[in-house]
Residue frames as a rotation matrix with the C-alpha (Angstrom) as fourth column:
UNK 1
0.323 -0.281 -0.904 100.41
-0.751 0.505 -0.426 119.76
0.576 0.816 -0.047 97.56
UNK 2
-0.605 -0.679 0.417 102.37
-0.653 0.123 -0.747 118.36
0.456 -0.724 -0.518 100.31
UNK 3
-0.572 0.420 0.705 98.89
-0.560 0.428 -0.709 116.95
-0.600 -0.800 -0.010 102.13
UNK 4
0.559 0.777 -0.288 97.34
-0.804 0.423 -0.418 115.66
-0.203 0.465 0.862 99.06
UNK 5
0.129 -0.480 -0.868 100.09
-0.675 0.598 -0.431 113.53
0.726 0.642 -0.247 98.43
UNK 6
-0.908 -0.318 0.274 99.98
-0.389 0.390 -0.835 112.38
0.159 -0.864 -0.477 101.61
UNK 7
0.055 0.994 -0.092 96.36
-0.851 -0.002 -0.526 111.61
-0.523 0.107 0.846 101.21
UNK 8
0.677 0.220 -0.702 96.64
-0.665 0.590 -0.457 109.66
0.314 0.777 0.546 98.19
UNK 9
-0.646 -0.725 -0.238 99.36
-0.537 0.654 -0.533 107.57
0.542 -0.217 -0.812 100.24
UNK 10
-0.609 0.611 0.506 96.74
-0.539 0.149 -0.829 106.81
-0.581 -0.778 0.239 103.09
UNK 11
0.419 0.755 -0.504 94.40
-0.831 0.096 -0.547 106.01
-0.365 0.649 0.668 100.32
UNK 12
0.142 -0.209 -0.968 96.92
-0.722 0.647 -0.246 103.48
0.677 0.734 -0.059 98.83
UNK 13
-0.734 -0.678 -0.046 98.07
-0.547 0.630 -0.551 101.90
0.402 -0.379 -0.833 101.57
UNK 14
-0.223 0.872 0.436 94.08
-0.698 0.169 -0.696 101.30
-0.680 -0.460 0.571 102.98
UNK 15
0.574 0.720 -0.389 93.69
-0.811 0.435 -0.391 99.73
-0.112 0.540 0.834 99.86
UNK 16
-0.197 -0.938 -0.285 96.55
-0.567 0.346 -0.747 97.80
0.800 0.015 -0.600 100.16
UNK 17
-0.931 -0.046 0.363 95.95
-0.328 0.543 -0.773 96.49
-0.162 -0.838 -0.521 103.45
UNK 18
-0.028 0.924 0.381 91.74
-0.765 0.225 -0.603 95.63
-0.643 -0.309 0.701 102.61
UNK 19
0.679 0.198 -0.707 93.35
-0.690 0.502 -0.522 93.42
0.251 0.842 0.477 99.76
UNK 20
-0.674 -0.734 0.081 95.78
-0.483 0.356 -0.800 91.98
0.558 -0.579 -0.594 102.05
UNK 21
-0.809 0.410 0.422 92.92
-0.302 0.328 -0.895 91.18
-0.505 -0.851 -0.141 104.21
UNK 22
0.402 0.699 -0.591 90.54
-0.863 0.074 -0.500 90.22
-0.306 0.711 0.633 101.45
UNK 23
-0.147 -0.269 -0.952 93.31
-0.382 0.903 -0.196 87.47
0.913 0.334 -0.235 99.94
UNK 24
-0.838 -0.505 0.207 93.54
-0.458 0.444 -0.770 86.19
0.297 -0.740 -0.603 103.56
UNK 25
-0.161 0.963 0.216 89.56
-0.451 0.122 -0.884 86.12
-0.878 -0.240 0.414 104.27
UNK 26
0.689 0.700 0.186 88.66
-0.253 0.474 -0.844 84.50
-0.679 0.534 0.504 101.00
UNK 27
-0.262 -0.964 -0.035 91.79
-0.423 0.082 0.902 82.65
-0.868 0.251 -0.429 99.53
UNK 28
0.267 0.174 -0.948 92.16
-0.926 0.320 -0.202 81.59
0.268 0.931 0.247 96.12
UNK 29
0.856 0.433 0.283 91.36
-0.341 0.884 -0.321 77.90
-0.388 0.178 0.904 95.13
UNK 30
-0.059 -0.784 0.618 94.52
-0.265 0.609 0.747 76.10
-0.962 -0.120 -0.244 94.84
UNK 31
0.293 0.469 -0.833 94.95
-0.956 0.152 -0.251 74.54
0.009 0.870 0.493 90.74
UNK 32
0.306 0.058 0.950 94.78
-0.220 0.975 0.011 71.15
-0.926 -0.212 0.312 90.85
UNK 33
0.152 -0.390 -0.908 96.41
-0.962 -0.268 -0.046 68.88
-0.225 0.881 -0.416 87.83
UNK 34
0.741 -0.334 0.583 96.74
-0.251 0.667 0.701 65.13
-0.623 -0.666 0.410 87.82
UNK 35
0.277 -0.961 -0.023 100.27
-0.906 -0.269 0.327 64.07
-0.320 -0.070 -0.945 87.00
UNK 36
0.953 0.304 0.001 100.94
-0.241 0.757 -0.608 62.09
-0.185 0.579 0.794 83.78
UNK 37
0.208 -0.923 -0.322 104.55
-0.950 -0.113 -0.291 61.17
0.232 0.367 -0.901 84.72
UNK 38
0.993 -0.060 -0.098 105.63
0.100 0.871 0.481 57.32
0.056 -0.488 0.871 85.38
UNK 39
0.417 -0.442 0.794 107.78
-0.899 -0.072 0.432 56.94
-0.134 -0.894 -0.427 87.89
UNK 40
0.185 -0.126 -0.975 110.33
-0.552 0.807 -0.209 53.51
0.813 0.577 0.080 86.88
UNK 41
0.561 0.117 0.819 110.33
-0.787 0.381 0.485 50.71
-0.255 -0.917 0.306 89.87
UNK 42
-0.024 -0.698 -0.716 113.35
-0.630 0.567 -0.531 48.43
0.776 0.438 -0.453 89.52
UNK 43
-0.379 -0.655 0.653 112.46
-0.924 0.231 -0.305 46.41
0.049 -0.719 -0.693 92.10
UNK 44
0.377 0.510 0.773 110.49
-0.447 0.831 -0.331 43.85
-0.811 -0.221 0.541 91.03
UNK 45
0.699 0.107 -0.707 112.99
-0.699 0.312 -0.644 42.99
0.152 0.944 0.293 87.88
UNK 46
0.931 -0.355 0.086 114.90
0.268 0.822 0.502 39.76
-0.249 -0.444 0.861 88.17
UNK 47
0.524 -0.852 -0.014 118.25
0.718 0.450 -0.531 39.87
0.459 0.268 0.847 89.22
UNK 48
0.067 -0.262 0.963 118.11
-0.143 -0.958 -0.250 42.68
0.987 -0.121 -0.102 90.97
């Protein structure tokens, strides 16, 4: 009992680490959005 559970730890942690090294070798694509916020510029109003 003792070595299978140890087994199936080995087992997780391999898979663990080839998806660790998988995100690193072939990152995900970044989402992109463009950004519908205005932004107010008081410096061109008179009197300022």
């Amino acid at each position: 009992m003792g070595r299978l559970l140890l087994l199936l730890f080995l087992l997780l942690l391999l898979a663990t680490g080839l998806g660790f090294l998988a995100l690193g070798a072939f990152p995900p694509e970044p989402r992109t959005a463009p950004v519908h916020k205005v932004i107010p510029n008081d410096r061109f109003i008179r009197g300022s």
